[in-house]
Each structure stands twice: as structure tokens, then as C-alpha cells.
N, CA, C and O atoms as a printed pandas DataFrame, in Angstrom:
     atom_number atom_name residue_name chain_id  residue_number  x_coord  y_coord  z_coord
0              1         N          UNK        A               1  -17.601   -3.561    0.548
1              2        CA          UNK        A               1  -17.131   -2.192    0.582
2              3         C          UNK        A               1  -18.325   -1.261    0.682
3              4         O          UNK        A               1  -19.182   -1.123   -0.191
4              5         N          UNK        A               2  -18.278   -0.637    1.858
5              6        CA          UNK        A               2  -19.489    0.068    1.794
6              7         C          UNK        A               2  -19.253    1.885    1.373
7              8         O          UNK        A               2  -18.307    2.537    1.814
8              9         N          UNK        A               3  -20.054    2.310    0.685
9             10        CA          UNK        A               3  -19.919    3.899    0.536
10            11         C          UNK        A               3  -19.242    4.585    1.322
11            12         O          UNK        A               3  -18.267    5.148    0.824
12            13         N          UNK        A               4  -19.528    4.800    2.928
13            14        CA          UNK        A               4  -18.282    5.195    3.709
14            15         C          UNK        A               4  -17.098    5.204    2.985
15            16         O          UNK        A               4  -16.562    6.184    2.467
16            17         N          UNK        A               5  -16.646    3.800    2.982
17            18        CA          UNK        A               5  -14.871    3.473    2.807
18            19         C          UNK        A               5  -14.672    4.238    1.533
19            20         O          UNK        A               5  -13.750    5.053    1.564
20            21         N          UNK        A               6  -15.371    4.134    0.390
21            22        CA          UNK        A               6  -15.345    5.022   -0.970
22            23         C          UNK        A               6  -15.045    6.451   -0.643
23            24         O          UNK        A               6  -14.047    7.013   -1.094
24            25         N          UNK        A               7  -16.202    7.233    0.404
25            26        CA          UNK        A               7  -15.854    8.442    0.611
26            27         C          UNK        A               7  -15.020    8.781    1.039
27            28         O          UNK        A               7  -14.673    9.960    0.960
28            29         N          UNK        A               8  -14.251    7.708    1.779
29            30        CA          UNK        A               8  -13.036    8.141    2.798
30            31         C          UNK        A               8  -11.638    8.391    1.747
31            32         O          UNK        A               8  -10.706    9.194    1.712
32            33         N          UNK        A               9  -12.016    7.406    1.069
33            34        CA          UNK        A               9  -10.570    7.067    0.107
34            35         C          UNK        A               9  -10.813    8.416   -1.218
35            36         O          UNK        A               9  -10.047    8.609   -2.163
36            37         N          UNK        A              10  -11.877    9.066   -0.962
37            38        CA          UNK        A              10  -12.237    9.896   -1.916
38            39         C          UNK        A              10  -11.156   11.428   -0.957
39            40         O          UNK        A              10  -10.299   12.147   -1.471
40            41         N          UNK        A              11  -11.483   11.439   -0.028
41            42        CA          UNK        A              11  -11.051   12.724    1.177
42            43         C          UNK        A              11   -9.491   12.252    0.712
43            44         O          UNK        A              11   -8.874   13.091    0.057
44            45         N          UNK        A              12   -8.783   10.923    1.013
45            46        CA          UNK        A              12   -7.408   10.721    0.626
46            47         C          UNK        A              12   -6.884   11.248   -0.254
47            48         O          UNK        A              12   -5.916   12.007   -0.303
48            49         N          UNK        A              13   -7.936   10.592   -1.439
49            50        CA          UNK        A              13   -7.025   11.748   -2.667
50            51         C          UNK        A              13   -7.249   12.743   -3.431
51            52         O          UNK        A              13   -6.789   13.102   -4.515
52            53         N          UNK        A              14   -8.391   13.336   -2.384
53            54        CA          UNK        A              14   -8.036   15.217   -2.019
54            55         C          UNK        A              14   -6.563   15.982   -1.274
55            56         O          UNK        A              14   -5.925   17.030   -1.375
56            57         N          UNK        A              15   -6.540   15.058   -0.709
57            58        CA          UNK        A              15   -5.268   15.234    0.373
58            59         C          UNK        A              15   -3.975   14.853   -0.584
59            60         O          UNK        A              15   -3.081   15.674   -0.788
60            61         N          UNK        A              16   -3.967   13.616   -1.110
61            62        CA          UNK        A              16   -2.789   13.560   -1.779
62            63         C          UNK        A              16   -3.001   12.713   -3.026
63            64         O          UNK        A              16   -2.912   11.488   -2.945
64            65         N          UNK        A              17   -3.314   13.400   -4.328
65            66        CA          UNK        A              17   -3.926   12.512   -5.341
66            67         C          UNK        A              17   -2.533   11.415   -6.219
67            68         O          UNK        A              17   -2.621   10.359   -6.846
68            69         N          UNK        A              18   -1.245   12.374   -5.835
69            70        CA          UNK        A              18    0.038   11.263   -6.325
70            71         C          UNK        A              18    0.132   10.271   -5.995
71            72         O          UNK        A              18    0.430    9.420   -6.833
72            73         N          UNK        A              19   -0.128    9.791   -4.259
73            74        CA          UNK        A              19    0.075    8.649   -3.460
74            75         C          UNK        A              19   -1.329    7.712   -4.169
75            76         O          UNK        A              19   -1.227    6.582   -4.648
76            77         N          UNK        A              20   -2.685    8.578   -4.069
77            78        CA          UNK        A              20   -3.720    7.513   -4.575
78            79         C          UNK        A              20   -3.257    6.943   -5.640
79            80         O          UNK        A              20   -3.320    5.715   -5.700
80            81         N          UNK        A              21   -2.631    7.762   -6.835
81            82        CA          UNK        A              21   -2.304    7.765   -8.235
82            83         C          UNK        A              21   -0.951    6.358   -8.198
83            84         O          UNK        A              21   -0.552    5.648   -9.121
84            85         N          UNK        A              22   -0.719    6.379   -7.362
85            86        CA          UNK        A              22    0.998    5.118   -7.387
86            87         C          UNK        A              22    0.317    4.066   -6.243
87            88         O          UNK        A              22    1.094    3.212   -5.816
88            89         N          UNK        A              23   -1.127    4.053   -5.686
89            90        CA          UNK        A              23   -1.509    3.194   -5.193
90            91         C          UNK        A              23   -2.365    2.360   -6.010
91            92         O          UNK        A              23   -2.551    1.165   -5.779
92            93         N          UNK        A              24   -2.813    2.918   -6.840
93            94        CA          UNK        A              24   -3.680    2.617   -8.095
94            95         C          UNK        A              24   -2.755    1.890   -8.901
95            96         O          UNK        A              24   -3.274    0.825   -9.236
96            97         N          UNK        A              25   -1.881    1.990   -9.243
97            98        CA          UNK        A              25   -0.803    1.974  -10.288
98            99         C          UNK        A              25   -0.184    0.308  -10.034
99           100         O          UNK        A              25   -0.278   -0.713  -10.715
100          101         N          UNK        A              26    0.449    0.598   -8.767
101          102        CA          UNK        A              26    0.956   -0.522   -7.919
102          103         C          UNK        A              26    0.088   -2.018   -7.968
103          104         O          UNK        A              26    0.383   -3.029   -8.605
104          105         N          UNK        A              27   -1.077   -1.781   -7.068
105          106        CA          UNK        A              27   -2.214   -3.005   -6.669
106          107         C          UNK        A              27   -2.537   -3.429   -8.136
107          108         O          UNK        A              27   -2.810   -4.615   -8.317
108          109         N          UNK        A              28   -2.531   -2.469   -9.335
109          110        CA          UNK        A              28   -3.376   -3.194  -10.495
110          111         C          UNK        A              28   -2.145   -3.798  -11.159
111          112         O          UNK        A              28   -2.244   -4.975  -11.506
112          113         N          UNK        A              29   -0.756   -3.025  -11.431
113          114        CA          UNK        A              29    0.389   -3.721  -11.838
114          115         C          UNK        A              29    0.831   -4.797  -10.886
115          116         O          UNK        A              29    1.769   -5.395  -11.413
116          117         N          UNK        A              30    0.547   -5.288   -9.708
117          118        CA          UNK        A              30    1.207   -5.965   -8.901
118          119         C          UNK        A              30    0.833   -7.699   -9.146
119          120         O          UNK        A              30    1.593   -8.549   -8.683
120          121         N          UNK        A              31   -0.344   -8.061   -9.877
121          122        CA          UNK        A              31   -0.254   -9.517  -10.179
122          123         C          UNK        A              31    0.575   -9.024  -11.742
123          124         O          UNK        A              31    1.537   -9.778  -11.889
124          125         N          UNK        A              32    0.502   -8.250  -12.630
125          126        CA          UNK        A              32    0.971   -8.863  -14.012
126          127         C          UNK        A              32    2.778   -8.949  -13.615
127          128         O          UNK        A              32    3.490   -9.953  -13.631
128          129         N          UNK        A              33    3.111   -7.708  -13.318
129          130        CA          UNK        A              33    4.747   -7.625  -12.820
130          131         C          UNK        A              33    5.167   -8.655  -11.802
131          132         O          UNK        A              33    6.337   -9.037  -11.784
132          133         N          UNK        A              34    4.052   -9.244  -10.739
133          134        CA          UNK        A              34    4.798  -10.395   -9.811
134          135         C          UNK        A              34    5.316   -9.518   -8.726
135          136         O          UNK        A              34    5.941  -10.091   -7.833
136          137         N          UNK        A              35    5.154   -8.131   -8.641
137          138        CA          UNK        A              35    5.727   -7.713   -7.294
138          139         C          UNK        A              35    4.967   -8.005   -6.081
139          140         O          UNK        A              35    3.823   -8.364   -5.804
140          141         N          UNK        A              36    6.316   -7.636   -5.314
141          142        CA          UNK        A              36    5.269   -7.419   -3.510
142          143         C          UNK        A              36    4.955   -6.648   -3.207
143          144         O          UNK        A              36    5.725   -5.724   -2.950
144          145         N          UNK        A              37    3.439   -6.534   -3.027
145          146        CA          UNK        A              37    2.704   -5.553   -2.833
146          147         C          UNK        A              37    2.819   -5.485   -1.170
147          148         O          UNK        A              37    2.498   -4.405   -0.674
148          149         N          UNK        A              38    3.148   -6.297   -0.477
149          150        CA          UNK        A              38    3.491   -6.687    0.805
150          151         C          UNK        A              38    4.598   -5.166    1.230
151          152         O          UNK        A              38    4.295   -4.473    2.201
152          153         N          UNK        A              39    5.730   -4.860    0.443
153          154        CA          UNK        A              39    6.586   -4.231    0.839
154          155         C          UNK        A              39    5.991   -2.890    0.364
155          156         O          UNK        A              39    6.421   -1.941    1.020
156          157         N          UNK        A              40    5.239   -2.611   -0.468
157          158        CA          UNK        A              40    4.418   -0.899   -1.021
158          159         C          UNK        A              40    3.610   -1.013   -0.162
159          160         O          UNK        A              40    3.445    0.155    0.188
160          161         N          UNK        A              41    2.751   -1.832    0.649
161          162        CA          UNK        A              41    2.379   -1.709    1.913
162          163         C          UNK        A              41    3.193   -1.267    3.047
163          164         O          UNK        A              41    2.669   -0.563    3.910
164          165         N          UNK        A              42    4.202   -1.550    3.114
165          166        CA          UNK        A              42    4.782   -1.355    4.357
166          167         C          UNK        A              42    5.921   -0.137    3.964
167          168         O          UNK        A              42    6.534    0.442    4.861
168          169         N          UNK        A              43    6.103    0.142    2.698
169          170        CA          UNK        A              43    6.527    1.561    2.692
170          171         C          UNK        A              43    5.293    2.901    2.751
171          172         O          UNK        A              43    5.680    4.036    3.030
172          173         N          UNK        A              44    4.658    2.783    2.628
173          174        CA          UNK        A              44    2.866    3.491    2.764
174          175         C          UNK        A              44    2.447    3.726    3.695
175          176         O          UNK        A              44    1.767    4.750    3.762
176          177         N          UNK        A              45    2.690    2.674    5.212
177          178        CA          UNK        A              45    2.930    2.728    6.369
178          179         C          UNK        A              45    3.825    3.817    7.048
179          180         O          UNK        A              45    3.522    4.616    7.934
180          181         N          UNK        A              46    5.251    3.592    6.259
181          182        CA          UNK        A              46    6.334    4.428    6.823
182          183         C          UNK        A              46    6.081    6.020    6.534
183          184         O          UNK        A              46    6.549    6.896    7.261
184          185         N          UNK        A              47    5.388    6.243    5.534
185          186        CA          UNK        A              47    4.874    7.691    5.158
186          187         C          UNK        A              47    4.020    8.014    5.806
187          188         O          UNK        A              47    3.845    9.225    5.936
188          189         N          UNK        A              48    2.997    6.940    6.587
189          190        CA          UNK        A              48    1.921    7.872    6.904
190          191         C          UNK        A              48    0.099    7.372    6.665
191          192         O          UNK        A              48   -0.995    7.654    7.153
192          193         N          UNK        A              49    0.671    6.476    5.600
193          194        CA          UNK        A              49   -0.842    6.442    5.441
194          195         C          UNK        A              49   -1.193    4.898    5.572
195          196         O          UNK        A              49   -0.578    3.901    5.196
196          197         N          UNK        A              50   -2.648    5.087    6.375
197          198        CA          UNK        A              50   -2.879    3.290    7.606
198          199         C          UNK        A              50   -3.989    3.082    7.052
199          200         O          UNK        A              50   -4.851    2.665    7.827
200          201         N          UNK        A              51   -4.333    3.232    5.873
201          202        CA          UNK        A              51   -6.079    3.056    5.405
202          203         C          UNK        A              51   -5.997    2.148    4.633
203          204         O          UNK        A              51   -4.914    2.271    4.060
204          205         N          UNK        A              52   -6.761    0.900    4.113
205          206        CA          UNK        A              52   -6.932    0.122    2.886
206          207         C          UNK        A              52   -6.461    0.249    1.609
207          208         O          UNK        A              52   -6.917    0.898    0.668
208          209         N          UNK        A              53   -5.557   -0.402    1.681
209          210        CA          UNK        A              53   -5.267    0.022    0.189
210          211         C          UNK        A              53   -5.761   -0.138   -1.268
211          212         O          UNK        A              53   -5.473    0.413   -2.331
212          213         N          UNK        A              54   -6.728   -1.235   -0.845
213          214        CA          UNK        A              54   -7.279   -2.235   -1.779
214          215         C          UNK        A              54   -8.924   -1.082   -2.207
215          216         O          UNK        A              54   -9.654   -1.053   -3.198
216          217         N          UNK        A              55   -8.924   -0.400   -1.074
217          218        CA          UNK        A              55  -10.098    0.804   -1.078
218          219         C          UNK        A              55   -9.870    1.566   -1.797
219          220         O          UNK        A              55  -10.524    1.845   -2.802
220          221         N          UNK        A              56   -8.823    2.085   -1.391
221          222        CA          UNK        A              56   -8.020    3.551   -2.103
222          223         C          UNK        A              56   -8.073    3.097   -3.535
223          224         O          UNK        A              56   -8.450    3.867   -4.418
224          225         N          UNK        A              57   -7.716    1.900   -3.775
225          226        CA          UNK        A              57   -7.536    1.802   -5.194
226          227         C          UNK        A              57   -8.867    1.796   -5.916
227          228         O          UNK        A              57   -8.833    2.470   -6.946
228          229         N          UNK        A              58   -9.971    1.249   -5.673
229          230        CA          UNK        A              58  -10.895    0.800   -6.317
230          231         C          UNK        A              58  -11.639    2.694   -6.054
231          232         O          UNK        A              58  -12.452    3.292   -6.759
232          233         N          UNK        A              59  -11.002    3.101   -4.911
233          234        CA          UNK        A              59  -12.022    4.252   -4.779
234          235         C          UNK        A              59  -11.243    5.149   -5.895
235          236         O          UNK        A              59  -11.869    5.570   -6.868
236          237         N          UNK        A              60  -10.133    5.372   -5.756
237          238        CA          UNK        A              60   -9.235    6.082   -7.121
238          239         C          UNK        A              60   -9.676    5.950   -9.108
239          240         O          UNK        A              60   -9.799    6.656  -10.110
240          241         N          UNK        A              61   -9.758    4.555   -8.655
241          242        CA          UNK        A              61  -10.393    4.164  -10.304
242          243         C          UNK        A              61  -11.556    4.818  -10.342
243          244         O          UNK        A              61  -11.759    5.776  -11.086
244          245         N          UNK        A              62  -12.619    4.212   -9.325
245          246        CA          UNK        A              62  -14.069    4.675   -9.806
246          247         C          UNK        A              62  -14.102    6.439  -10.011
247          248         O          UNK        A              62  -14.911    6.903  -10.814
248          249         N          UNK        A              63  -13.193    7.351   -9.250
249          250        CA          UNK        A              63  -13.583    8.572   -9.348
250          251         C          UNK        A              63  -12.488    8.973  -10.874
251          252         O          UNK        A              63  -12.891    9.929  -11.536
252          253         N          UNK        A              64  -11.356    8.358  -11.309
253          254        CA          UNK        A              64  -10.812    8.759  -12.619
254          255         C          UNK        A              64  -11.889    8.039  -13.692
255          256         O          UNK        A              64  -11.828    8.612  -14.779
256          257         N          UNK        A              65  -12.734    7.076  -13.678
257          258        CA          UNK        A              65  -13.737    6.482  -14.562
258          259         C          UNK        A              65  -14.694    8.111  -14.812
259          260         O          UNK        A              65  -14.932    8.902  -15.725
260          261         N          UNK        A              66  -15.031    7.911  -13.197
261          262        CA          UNK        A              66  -16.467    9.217  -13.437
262          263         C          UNK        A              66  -15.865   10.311  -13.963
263          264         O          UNK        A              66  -16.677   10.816  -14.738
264          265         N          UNK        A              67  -14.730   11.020  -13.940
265          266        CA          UNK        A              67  -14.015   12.108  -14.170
266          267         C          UNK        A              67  -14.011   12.003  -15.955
267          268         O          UNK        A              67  -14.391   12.965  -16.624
268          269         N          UNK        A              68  -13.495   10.617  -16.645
269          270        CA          UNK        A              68  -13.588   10.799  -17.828
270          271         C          UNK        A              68  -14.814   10.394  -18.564
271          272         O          UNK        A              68  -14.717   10.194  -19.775
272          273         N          UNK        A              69  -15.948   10.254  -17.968
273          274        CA          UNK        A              69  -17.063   10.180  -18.353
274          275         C          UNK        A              69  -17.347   11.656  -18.491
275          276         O          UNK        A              69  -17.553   12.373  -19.470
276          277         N          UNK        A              70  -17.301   11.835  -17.431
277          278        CA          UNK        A              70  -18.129   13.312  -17.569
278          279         C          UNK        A              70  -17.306   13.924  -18.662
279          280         O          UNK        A              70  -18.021   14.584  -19.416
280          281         N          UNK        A              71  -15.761   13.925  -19.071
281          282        CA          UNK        A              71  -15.216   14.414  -19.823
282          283         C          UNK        A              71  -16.159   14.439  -21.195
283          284         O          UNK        A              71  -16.950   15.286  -21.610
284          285         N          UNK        A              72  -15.742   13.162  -21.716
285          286        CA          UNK        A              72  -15.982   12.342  -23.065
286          287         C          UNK        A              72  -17.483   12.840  -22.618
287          288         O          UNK        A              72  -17.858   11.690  -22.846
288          289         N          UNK        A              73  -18.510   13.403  -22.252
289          290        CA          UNK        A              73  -19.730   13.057  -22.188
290          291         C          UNK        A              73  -19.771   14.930  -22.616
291          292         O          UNK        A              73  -20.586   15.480  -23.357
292          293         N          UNK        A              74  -19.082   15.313  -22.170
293          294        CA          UNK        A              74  -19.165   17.295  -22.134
294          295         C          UNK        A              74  -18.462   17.372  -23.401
295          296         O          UNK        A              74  -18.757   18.489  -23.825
296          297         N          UNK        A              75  -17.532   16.690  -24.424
297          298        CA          UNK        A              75  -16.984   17.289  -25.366
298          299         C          UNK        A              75  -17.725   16.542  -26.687
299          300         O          UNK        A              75  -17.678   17.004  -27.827
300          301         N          UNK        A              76  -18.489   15.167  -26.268
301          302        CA          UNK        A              76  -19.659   14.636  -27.126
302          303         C          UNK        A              76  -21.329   15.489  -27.544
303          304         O          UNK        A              76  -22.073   15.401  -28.520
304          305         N          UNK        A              77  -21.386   16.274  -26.284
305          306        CA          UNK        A              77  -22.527   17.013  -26.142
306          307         C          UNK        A              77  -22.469   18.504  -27.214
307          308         O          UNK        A              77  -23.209   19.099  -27.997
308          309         N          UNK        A              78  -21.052   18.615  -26.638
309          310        CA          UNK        A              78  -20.880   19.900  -27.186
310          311         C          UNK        A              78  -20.383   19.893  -28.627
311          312         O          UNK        A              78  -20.603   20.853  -29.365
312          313         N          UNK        A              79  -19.741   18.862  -29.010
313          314        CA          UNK        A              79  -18.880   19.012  -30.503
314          315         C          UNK        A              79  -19.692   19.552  -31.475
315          316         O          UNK        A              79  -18.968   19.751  -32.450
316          317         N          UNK        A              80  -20.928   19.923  -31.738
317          318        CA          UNK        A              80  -22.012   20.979  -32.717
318          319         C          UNK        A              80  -21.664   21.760  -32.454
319          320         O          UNK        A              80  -21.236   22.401  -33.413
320          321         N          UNK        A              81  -21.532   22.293  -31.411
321          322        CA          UNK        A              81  -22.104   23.672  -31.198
322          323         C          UNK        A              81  -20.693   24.421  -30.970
323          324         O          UNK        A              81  -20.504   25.497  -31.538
324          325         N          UNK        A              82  -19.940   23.990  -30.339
325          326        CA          UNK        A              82  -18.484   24.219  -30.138
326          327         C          UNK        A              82  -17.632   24.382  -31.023
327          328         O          UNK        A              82  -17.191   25.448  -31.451
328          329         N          UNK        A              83  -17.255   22.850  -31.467
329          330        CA          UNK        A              83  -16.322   22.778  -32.057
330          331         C          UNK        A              83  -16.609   22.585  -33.194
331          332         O          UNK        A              83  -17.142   21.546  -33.583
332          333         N          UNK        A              84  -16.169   23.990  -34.252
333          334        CA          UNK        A              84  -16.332   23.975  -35.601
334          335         C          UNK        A              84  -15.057   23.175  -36.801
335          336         O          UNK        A              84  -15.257   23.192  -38.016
């Protein structure tokens, strides 16, 4: 997976962060539940969207990881000074 494909799947869910959000959801629930990921492929298709899904997902996680880092990292920094 090269950076490209990350950035691309990053532009996706600028565009539509629900679909990244139930593509994420899907691929990581799809071995414990036993579904077919075969057919959330091919409804994903019917909407519109022809990009990796296996991208989207890993690119979705890594940017909700960095998102709550930076969180947990801004309310760790600040809890002195802030929050009394």
C-alpha cells in the first residue's frame, strides 16, 4: 500500500465519511460475524464507489487513530492548566 492509495482513501472520506465509516465497520466485522463481504462489495459498486475497499478501510482507521491521538494528546497536555 503505498501513500498515494492512503491519500486517496483520505479525499473519500472527505467526500463521504458515513460510507468510509460502514466500510470500516463491515471489512473489520466481516471475519468475526461470517458475512459476505463479497455482496457490501457489490452493493458499494451500485452506489458509486470503484476504489479498494480494503484501502479505504485501513486508510479510515489510521486517520480515526491519528484523530484520537491528537485528541487524548491535547486534553493530556492541557488538564493543568485547563481543567480545574
Amino acid at each position: 500500500m503505498g501513500i498515494n492509495r492512503i491519500l486517496s482513501t483520505w479525499k473519500c472520506f472527505g467526500k463521504n465519511p458515513a460510507l468510509a465509516t460502514r466500510v470500516l465497520i463491515t471489512m473489520a466485522g466481516a471475519p468475526v460475524l461470517q458475512a459476505n463481504p463479497v455482496q457490501y462489495v457489490l452493493d458499494l459498486e451500485k452506489s458509486g464507489y470503484l476504489e479498494d475497499t480494503q484501502t479505504l478501510a485501513v486508510g479510515t482507521a489510521l486517520l480515526y487513530s491519528v484523530a484520537f491521538s491528537v485528541m487524548y494528546s491535547l486534553l493530556y497536555l492541557t488538564y493543568g492548566v485547563w481543567w480545574f
